[in-house]
C-alpha positions in Angstrom: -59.3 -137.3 103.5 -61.7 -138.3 101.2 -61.8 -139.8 98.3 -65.3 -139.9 95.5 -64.9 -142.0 92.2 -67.0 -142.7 89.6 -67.7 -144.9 86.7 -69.0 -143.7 83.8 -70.5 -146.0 80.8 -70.7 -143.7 77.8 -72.4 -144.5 74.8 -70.7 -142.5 71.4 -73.8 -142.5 68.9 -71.6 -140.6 66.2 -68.7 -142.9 66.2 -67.8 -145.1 63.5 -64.2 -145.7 64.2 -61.7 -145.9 67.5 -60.2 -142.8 65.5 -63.8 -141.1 66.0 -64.1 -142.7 69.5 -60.8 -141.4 70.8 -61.6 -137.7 69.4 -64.6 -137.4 71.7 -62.7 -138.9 74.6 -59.8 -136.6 74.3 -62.5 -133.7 73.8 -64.6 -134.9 77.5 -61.1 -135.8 79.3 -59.0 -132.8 78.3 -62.6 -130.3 79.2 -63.1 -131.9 82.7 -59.1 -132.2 83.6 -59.4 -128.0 82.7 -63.0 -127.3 84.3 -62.9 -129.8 87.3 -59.6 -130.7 88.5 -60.1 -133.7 88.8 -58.1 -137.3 87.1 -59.9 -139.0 84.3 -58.7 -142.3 83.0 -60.5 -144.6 80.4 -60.9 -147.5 81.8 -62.9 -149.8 79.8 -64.4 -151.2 76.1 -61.2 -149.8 74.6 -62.2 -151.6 71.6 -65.7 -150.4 70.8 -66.1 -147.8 68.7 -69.5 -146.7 70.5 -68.7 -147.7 73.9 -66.6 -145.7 76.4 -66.3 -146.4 79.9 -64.5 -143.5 82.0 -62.9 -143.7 85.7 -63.2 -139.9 88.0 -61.5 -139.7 90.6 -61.8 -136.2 93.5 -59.9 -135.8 96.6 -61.1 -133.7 99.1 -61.7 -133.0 103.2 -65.4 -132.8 102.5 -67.3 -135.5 101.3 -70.2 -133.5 100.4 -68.3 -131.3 98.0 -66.5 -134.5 96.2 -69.7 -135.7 95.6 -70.8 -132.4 94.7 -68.1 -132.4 92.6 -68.2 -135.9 90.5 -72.4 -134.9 89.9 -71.0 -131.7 88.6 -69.0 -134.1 85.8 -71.8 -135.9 84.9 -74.1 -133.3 84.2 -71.0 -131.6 82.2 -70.9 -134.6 80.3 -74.5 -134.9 79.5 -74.5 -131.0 78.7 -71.7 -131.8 76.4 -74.1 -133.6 73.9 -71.0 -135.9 72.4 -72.0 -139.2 74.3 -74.8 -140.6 76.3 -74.3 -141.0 80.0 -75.6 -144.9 79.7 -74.4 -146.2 83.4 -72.9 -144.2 86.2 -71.5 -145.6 89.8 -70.2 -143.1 92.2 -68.5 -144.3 95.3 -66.7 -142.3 98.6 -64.1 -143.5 100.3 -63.2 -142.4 103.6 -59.2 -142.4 104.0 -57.7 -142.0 107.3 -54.4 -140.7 107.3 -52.0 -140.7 109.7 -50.1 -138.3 112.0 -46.4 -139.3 112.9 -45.0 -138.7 117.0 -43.6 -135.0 115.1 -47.5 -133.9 114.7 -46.7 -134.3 110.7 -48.1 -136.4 108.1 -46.0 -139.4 108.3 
């Protein structure tokens, strides 16, 4: 199994309130949940009303397709035009999992 996540530092040039802030989030989170699959969590500079930063997280057999898949996010976010993509930190994660005596995932 494997397992891609990113870090994303945004950078909200519109906002001018958490209101503002949290409009564009919900707008980005709720678009990639829909077009990606995949789990989005804010995960840092909840206080700033221009800074956002955003967790990803893919699961997948292949690694090349998570990967695939969390560059797909970022240009998605970029092509959005509602933040600037100021810091980005992708990272895979190989998980073994294991088989119990039964043949079964135990």
């Amino acid at each position: 199994m494997k397992v891609g996540v990113c870090h994303i530092g945004l950078l909200i040039h519109d906002s001018h309130s958490l209101k503002a802030k949290r409009m564009v989030l919900r707008k980005l989170t709720d678009n990639l949940r829909n077009r990606f699959n995949v789990s989005v969590a804010e995960v840092g500079s909840n206080d700033l009303w221009q800074r956002a930063e955003l967790g990803v997280a893919v699961v997948g057999t292949d690694a090349s397709h998570v990967n695939s898949q969390l560059d797909n996010v970022l240009n998605f976010i970029e092509s959005m035009h509602v933040a600037e993509v100021v810091s980005q930190e992708i990272e895979l994660i190989n998980v073994a999992v294991p088989l119990s005596e039964e043949g079964g995932i135990g």
